[in-house]
N, C-alpha and C positions, 0 to 999 in steps of 0.2 A: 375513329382515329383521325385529327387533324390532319391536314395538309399541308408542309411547311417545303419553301423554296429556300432551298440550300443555297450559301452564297459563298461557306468558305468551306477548305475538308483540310485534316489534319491527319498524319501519317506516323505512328511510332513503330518502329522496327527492333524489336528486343528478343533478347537473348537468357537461355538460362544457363548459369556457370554448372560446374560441379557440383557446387550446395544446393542449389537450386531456387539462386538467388536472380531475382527478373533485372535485367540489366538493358536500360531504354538507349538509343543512341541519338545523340545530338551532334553538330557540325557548326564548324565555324567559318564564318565569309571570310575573303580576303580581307587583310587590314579593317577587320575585325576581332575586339577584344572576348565580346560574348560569347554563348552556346545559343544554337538556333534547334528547336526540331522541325520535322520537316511539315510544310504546309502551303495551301496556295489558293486565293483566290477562284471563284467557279466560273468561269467567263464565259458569253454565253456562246463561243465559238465552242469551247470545252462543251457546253451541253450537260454535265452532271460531274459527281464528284470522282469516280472513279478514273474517269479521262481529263478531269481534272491533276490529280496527283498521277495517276502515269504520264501525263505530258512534264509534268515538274520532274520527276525520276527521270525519265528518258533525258531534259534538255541538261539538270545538271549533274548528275553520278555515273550519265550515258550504260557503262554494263556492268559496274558497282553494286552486288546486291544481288547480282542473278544468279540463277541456277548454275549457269556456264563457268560465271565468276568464283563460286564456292567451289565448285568441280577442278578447277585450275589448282586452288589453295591443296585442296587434300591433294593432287597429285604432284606436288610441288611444284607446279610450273606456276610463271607470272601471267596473272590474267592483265585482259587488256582493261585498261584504265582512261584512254585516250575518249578525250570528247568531240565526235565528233558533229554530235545533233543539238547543238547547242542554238543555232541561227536557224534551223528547221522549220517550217510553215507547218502548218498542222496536215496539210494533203502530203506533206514530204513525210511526216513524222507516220503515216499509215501505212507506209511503206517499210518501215525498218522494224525489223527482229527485236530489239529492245523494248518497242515500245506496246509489241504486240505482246511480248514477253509480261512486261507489265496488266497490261489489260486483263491478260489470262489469270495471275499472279492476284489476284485486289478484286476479281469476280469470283474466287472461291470460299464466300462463304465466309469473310474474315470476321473477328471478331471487332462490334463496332461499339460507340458510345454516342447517342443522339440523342442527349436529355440536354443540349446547349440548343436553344433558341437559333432555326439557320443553317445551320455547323455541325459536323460529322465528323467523328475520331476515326479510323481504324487502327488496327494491331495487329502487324505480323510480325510472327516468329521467325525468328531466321538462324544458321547456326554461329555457335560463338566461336567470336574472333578477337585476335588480340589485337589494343588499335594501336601498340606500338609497329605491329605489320602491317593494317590498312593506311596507316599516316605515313610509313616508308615509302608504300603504292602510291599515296597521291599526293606526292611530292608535288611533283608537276602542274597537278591540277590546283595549285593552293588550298589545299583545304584542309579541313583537319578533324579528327573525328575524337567522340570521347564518349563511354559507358559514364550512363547517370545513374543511381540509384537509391533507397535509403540512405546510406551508408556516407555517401560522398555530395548531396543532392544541395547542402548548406554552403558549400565550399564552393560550388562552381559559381562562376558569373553567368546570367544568361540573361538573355534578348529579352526587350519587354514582351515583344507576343508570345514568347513562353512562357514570361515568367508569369504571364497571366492569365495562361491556359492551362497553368500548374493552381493556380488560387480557385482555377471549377473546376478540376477534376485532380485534388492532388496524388502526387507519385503513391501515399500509402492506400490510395484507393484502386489504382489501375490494377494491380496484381489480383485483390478481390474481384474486379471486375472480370477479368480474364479468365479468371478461373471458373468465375460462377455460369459467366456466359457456354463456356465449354462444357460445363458439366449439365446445363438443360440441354445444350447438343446432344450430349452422349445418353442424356436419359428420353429422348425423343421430347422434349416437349415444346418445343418449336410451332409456328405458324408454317403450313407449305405452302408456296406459289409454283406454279410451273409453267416455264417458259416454252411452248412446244413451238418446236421451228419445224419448216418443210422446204428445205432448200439442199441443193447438192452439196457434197460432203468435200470440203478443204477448202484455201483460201483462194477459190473464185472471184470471190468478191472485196477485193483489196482491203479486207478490214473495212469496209463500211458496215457492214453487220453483225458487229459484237453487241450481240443481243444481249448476254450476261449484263457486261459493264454498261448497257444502254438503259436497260428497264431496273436494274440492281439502284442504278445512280441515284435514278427518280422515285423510286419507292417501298426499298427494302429499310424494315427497321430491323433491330437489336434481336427481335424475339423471332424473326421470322428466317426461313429458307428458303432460299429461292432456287428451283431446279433447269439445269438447261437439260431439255432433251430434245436433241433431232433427228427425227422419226427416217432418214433415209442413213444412219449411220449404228442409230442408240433402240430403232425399234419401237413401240408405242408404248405408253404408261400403263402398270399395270393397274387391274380393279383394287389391288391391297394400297397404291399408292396413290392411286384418287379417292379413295375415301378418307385418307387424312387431308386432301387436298383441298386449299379454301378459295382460289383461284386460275383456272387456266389460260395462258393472253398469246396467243397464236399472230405472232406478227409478220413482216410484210418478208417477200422469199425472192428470188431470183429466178423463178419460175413464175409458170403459169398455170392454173389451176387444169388448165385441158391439156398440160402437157404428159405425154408416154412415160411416167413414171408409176411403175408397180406400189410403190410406198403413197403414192399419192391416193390411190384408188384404194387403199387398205387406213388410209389415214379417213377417207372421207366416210366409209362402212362405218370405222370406229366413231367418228363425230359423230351419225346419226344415230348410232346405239345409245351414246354416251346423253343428249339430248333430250330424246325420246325418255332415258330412264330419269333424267333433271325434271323434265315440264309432266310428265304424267304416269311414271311409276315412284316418284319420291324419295328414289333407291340414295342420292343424293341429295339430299333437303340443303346446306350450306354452301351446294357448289355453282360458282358465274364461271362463264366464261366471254372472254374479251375478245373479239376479234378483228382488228387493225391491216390495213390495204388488205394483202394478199388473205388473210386470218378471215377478213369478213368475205371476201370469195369463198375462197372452198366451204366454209360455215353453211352459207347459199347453197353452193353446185350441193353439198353433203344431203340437205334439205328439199334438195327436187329442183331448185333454181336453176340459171343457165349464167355463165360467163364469156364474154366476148370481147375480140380485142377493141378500143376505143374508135371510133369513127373520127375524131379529130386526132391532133398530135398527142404524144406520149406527155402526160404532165407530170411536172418536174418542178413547181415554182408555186408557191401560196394561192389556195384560193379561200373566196367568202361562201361561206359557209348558208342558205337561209334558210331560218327554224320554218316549215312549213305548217306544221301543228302543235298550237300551244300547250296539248295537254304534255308534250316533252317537259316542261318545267313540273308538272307535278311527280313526276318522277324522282325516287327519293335520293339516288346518287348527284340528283339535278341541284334538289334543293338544300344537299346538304353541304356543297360549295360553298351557299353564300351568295351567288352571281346573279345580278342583274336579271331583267327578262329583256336580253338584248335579241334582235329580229336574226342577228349576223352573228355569226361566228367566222373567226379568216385560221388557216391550219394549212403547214408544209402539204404538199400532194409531191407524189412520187407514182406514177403508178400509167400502165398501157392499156391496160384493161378494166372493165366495167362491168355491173349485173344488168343483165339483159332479160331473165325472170325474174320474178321471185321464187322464195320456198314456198312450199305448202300450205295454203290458208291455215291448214290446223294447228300449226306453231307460233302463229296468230305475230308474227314477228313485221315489225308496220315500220313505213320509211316516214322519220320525220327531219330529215335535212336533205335539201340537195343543190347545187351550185350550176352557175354557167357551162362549165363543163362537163359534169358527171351529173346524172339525174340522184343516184342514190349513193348518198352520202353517209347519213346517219341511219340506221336501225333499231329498235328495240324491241325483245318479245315483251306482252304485256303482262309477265310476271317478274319483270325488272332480272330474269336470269341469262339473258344475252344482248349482251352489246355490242352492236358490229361500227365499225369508222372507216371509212375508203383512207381518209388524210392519215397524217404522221405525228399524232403529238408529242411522240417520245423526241421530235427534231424541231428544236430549234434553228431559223432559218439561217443563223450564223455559222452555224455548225451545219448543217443542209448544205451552202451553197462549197465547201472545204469536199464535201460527201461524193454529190453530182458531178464536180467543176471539170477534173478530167474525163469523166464519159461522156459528159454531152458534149464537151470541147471537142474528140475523137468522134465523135458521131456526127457530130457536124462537119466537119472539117475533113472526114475520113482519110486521117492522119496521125501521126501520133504528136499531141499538142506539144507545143514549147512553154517555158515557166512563165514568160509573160503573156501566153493566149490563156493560159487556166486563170492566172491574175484578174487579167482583166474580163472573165466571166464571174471571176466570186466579186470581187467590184464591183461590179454591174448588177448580179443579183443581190447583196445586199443592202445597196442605194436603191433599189428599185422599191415604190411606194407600197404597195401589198407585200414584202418581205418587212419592209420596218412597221406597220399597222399590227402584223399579227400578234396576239396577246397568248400566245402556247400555254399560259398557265389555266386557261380557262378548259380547254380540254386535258391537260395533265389532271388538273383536280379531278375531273365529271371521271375518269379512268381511273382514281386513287378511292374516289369512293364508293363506286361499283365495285373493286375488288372488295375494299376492308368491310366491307358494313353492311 
């Protein structure tokens, strides 16, 4: 399965009447004659397409569309309509309900369309509304909404980016799509991915780790599921649903691997069960698993290894990466990139701690990167079924420096920062020359083709 870097995502929100006729919503700008549907830009502050179009929801519909908002309707009260995350930073916008509302909302699973080059559809259902009463509502806001469908789709005037997102995937197609997609849902035949998190349960961690919409973004297709499960709230994956399982990517946590957590110590038993029966009972023949900052820890400590806190400062900022063993490029996730046989790789680091053993000789699992800072970077077992990475490829450093800005600001400062000292930390990290060098797409591939392939 190619690797393609998404640069725009598209958003339709549709409804089914009575009949059970699929009715797409479009909106029109101020002093604006057109119909737009909703879509935006992947920026690499955004990071992927799903916090992509939830930042576009949150800044222009603000609580338009939400759960709250239909909850208001049916109970006849007026929901709120007022915008006010419109001038929002993106560290502002992790902060508000709406936009985490979104996030949650666009990670479940939706139904998608990615046979456009780039460019990513989704489709949520939502329920039907009449738009003589959402147009009432957003008076104020200028805007104005309108159901598109068969029926009326000739009639309307619309935006050239619609009208030419309608010419590769026309309106008499999406219905079929929709449908077909739902119905391999419902008869199982999906790809599974599983996202196993290990961090404390609620939002601790200010929406910097929406793992769904972070790893969904970059490499959920059309045919596949991607599952969040975290093991200190949802309990561990059962054997019936890792054997349909064709990847598990255990990413970076808010812990640490030696910390007094009971979940922690039953998650690590389970990785070396799980391992053991991968490399040499064969019980899973299809199954990798990926393991990223904190993922390649405990993978380790599960392993017999050892973790300790870092002897230097807590890294937080790009580092280079250097291949110390060439036969890494013979490696088939390696070479099925495409990529150079560069000596360096550069990749977000976020992370206090470090391997300070290894695992087991007998997992045969060998370090072939490591940096200024961190001895062991890269890992691979020699039967290409585990891949460990201390850095972040799911972060791009534009999006990275919005991530970190207020906790290192506070932690430096041991204070609570003001809007222009986080400014001028994300400023600063992303003019800084190892932030603009690093090439994220070189590790996002070597991690897209270790899962699929």
């Amino acid at each position: 399965m190619e690797y393609i870097t998404l640069k725009k995502v598209h958003l339709f929100l549709y409804s089914k009447d009575s009949k059970n006729n699929y009715n797409y919503i479009l909106y029109q700008k101020e002093k604006e004659d057109c119909y737009n549907h909703m879509y935006n830009i992947i920026n690499q502050s955004d990071n992927g397409s799903i916090y992509s179009i939830s930042r576009f929801l949150t800044q222009n519909f603000s609580h338009v569309f939400t759960d709250e908002f239909f909850s208001k309707l049916n109970k006849n009260e007026k929901p709120n309509t007022e915008n006010n995350y419109k001038n929002l930073k993106l560290y502002e916008l992790w902060e508000t309900d709406v936009y985490g509302f979104w996030l949650d909302k666009l990670s479940q699973n939706l139904v998608q369309y990615d046979d456009i080059k780039e460019e990513v559809i989704y489709f949520l259902e939502i329920p039907y509304i009449s738009m003589g009463e959402l147009n009432s509502l957003m008076e104020q806001e200028n805007k104005k909404f309108i159901y598109i469908n068969d029926n009326n789709f000739n009639s309307i005037k619309l935006s050239n980016e619609t009208k030419a997102l309608f010419d590769i995937l026309p309106i008499s197609k999406m219905k079929e799509h929709i449908i077909n997609t739902i119905k391999m849902k419902e008869e199982k035949k999906y790809e599974i991915y599983i996202i196993l998190s290990l961090k404390t349960p609620g939002k601790d961690q200010n929406g910097f780790f929406h793992f769904p919409a972070l790893f969904q973004s970059l490499y959920r297709k059309n045919n596949e599921e991607w599952k969040y499960i975290n093991v200190s709230t949802d309990g561990l994956p059962s054997e019936e649903l890792i054997a349909k399982t064709k990847a598990i990517l255990i990413p970076g946590s808010n812990l640490s691997v030696y910390n007094d957590y009971d979940f922690l110590r039953k998650a690590e038993v389970f990785l070396k069960k799980l391992i053991d029966d991968i490399l040499f009972n064969n019980k899973y023949p299809k199954l990798k698993i990926l393991g990223i900052c904190f993922g390649m820890q405990i993978i380790v400590s599960a392993l017999g290894g050892k973790i300790s806190k870092m002897e230097g400062t807590h890294r937080g900022t790009p580092e280079e990466i250097e291949i110390i063993d060439d036969k890494f490029y013979e490696f088939n996730f390696f070479k099925n990139t495409g990529l150079g046989l560069s000596k360096f790789l550069k990749i977000s680091e976020a992370h206090g701690d470090e391997i300070t053993e290894y695992p087991d000789e007998k997992y045969k699992i060998k370090l072939y990167g490591s940096s200024k800072s961190c001895k062991n970077e890269i890992m691979v077992d020699e039967k290409e079924k585990i891949f460990l990475i201390q850095g972040h490829p799911e972060y791009h450093p534009q999006f990275n420096s919005h991530r970190v800005a207020k906790f290192f600001v506070q932690f430096r400062l041991k204070k609570e920062p003001t809007k222009e000292e986080i400014e001028k930390f994300i400023d600063e990290y992303i003019n800084n020359k190892d932030a603009q060098n690093v090439n994220i797409e070189e590790y996002r591939k070597m991690c897209c083709y270790f899962m699929k392939h």
